[in-house]
C-alpha positions in Angstrom: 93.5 -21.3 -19.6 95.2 -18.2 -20.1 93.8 -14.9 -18.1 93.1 -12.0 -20.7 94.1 -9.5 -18.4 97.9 -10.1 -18.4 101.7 -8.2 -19.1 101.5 -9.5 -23.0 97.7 -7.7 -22.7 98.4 -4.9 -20.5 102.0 -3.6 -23.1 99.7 -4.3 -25.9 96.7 -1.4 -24.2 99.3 1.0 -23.7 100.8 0.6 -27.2 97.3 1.4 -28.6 96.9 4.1 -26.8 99.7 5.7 -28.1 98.3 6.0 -31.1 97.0 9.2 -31.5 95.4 9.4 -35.1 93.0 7.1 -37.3 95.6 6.5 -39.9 98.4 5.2 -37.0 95.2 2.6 -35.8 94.7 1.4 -39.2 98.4 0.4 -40.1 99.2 -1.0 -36.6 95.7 -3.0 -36.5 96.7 -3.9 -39.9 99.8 -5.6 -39.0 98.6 -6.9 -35.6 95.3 -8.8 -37.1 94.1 -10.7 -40.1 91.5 -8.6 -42.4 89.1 -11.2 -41.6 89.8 -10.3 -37.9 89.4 -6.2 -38.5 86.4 -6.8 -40.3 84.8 -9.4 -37.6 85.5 -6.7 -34.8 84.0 -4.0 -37.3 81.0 -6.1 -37.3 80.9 -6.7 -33.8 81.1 -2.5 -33.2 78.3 -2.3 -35.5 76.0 -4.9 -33.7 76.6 -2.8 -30.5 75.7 0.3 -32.0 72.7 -1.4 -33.6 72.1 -2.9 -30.1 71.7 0.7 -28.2 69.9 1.9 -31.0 66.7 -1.4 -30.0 67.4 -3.1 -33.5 66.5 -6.4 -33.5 68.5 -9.6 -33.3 67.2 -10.1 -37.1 67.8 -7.0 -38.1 71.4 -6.6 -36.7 72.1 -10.8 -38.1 70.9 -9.5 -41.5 72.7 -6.4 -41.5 76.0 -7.8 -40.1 76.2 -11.2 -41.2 77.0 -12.1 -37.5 75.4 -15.2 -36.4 72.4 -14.8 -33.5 74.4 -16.6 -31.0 77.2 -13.7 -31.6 74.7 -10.9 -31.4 73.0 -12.2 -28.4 76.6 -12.3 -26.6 77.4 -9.1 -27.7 73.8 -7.9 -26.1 74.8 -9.7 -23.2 78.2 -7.9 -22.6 76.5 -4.3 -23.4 74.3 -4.9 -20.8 76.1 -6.5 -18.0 79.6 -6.7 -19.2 83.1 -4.5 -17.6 81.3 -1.3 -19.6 83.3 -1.2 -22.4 81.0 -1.0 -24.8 78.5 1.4 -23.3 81.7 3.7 -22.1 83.0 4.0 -25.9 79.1 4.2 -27.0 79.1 7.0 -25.0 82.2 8.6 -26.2 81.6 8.1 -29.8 78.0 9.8 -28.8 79.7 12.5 -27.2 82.4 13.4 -29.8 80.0 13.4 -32.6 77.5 15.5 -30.3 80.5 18.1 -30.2 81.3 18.1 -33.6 77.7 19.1 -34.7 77.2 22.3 -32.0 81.0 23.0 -33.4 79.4 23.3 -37.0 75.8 25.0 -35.9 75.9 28.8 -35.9 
């Protein structure tokens, strides 16, 4: 099999992260994946958030649509994956942290 972590992987990181604006991701993720794909890894996102937040595995499956066996791998990577998910959790926390002392007086 394959490694993930590869030349094909590695151009493909630094492509994304020349995108600089939500309307460039959308188009380029567009044309990279199927919708079904963009809307699996939405739900995916959404199971992690749900995740940090203590939902349950029935809440997140019934919100979602993911099955339990997805959810239960996506706990499992939250909590003792590479820190992907709990780096961007933490950024998306952060960013939308700034955002409201910006607008407070």
């Amino acid at each position: 099999m394959e490694k993930w972590d590869n030349k094909n992987t590695n151009d493909l990181i630094s492509a994304l992260l020349l995108l600089k604006n939500k309307s460039d991701m959308k188009y380029f993720l567009r044309d990279l994946l199927t919708e079904k794909e963009i809307i699996e890894f939405g739900k995916r996102w959404q199971a992690a958030k749900m995740l940090e937040e203590k939902k349950s595995y029935t809440v997140i499956v019934k919100k979602t649509g993911l099955s339990s066996t997805t959810v239960a791998r996506i706990s499992k990577w939250l909590r003792h994956g590479m820190g992907g998910y709990r780096l961007v959790l933490k950024k998306t926390h952060d960013h939308h942290t700034n955002i409201k002392s910006e607008g407070s007086p």
